[in-house]
KOLDORO-811257 format. One line per 4 residues: number of its first residue (from 1); their letters; for each residue x, y, z of N, C-alpha, C. Coordinates in nm, 2 decimals. Example, Ala and Ser with C-alpha at 12.3 -4.5 7.8 and 13.67 -1.06 7.14 Angstrom:
REM KOLDORO-811257
1) AS) 1.32/-0.57/0.78/1.23/-0.45/0.78/1.32/-0.33/0.78; 1.28/-0.22/0.71/1.37/-0.11/0.71/1.29/0.00/0.79;
This chain:
REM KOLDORO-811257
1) XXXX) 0.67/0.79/-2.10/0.70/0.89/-2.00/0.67/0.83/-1.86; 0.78/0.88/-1.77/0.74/0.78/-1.65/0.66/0.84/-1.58; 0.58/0.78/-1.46/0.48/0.87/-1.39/0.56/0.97/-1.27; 0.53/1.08/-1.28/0.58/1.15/-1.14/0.53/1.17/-1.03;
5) XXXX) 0.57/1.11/-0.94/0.55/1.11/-0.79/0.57/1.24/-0.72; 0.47/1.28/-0.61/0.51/1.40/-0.51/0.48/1.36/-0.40; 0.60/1.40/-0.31/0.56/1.32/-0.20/0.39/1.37/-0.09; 0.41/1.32/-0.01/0.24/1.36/0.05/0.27/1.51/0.10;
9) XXXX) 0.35/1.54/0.16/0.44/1.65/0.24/0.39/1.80/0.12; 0.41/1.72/0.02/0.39/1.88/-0.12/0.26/1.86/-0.14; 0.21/1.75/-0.12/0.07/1.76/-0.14/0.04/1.78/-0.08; -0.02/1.84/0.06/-0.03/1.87/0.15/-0.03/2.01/0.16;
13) XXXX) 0.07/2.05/0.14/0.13/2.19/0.13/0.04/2.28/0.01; 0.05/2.24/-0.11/0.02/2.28/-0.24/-0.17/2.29/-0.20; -0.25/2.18/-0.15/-0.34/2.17/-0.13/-0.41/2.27/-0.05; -0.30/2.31/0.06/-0.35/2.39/0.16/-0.34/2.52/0.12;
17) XXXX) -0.21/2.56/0.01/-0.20/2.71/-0.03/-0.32/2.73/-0.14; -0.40/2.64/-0.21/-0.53/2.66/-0.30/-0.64/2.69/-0.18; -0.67/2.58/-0.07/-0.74/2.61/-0.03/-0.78/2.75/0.08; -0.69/2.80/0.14/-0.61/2.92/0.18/-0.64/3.06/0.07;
21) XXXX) -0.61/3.03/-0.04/-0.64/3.13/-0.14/-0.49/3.19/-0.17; -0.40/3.10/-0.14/-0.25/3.17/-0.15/-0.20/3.18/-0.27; -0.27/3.05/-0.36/-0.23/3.00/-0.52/-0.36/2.94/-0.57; -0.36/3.01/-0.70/-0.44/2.92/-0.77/-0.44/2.76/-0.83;
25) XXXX) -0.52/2.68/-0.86/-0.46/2.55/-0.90/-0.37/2.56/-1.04; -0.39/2.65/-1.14/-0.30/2.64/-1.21/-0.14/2.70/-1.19; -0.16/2.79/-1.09/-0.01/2.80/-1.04/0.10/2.68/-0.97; -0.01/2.59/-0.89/0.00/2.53/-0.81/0.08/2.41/-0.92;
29) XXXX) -0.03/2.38/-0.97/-0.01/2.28/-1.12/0.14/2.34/-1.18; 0.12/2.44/-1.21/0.27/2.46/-1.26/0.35/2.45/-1.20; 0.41/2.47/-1.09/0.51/2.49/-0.96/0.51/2.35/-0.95; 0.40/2.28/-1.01/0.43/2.08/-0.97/0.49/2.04/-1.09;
33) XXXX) 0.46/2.05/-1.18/0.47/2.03/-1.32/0.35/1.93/-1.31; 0.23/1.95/-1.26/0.09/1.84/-1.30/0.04/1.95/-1.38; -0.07/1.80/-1.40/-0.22/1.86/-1.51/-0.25/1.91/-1.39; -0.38/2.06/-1.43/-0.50/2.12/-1.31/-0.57/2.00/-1.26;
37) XXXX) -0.58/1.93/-1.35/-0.70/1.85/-1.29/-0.64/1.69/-1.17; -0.55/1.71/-1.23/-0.47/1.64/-1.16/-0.43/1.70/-0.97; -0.46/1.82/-0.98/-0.40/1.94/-0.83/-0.54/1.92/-0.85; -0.67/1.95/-0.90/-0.79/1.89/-0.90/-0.85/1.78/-0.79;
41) XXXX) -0.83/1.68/-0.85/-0.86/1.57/-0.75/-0.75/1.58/-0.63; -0.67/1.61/-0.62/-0.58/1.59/-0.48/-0.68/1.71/-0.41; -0.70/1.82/-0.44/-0.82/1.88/-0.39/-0.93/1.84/-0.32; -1.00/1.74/-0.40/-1.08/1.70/-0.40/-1.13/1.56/-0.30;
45) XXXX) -0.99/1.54/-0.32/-0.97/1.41/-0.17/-0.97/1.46/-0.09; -0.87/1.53/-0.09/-0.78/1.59/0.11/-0.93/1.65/0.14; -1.01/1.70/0.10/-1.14/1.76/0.11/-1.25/1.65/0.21; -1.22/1.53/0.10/-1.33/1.38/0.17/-1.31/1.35/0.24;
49) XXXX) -1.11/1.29/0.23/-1.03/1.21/0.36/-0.96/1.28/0.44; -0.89/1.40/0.43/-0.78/1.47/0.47/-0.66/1.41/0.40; -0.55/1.44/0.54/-0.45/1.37/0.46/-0.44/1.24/0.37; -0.49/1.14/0.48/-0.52/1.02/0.40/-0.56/0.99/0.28;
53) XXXX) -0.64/1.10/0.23/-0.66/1.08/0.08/-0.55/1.10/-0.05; -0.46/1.22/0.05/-0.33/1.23/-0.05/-0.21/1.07/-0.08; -0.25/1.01/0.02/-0.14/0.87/0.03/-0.19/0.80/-0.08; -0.06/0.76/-0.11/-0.07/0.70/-0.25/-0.09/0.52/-0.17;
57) XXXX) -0.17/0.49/-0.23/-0.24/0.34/-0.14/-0.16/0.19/-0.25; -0.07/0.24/-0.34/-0.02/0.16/-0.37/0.18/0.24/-0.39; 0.20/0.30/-0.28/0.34/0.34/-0.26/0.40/0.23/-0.18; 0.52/0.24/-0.21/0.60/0.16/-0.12/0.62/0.15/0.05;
61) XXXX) 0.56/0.00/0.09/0.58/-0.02/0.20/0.68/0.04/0.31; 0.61/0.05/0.42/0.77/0.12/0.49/0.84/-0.01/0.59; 0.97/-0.03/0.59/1.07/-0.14/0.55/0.99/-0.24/0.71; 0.96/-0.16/0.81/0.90/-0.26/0.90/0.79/-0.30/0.87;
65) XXXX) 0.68/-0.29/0.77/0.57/-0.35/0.73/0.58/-0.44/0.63; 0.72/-0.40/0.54/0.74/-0.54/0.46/0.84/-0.61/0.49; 0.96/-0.62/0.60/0.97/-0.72/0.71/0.81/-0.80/0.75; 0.75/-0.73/0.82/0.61/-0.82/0.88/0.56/-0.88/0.73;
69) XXXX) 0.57/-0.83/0.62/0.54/-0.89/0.54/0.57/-1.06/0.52; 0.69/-1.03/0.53/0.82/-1.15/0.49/0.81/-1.21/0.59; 0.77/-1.17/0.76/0.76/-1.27/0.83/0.62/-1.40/0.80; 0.51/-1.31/0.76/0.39/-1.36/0.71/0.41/-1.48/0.63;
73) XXXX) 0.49/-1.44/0.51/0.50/-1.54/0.40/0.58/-1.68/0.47; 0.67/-1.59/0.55/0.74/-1.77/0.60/0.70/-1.82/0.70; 0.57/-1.77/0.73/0.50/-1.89/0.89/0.44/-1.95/0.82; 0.42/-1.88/0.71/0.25/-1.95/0.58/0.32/-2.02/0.56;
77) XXXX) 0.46/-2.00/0.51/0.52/-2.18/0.41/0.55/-2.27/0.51; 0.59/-2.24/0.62/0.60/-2.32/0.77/0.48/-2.39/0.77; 0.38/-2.32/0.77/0.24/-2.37/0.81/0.19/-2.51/0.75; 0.24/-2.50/0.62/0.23/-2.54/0.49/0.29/-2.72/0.47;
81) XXXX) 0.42/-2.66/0.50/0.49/-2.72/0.55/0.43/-2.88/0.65; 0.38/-2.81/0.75/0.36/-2.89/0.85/0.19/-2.95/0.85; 0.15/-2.89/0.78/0.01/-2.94/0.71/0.03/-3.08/0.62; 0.15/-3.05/0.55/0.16/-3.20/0.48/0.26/-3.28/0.53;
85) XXXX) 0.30/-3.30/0.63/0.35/-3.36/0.74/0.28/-3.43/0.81; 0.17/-3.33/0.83/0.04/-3.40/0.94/0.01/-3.52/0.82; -0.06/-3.50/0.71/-0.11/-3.56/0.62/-0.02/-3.68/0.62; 0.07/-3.68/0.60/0.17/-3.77/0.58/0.11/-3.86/0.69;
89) XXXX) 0.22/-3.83/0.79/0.15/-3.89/0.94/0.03/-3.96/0.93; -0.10/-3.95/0.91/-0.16/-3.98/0.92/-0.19/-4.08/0.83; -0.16/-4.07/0.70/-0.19/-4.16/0.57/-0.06/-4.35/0.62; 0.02/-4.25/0.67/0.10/-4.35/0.80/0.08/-4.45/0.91;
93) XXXX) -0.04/-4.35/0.96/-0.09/-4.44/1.06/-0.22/-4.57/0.99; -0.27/-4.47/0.91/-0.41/-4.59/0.85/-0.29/-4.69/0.78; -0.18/-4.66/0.72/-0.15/-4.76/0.62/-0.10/-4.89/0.76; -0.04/-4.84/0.89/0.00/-4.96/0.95/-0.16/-4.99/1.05;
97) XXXX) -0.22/-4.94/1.06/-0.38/-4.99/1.10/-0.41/-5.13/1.01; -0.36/-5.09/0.86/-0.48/-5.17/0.79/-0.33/-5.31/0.79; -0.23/-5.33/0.80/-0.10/-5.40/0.79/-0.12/-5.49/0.91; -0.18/-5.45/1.07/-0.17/-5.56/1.15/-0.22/-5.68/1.16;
């Protein structure tokens, strides 16, 4: 069964109509199709963190953060790159040091 996602927007919403007194969590839970305990802990965050507790901390990046991502990865291989270049270079220079 795959997992079901709600966006933060309904969590948010659903959270504030329990805590409000507008719906119970088992209505709430139904109207989501979750377990209670599940409208439970989303409760139970937004409570600790606020919103930020509802964000799902392993959802998909938003596309300008994984561009900066992708820029990351290729200065590193750049970097990398040029790290063993130096090395080179250098194993270069001692080899004609030790040749004159």
């Amino acid at each position: 069964m795959a997992k079901k996602h709600t966006s933060v927007e309904i969590k948010i919403e659903a959270v504030q109509q329990i805590l409000e007194g507008k719906k119970s969590v088992i209505e709430v839970a139904d109207d989501l199709g979750l377990h209670r305990d599940t409208v439970n802990r989303g409760v139970n965050l937004y409570k600790e963190n606020g919103e930020d507790g509802l964000k799902n901390p392993n959802s998909h990046q938003s596309p300008q953060s994984k561009n900066n991502s992708q820029k990351v990865r290729a200065l590193e291989k750049k970097l990398k790159e040029k790290e063993l270049e130096n090395e080179i270079l250098k194993k270069f220079q001692a080899f004609l040091k030790e040749n004159e």
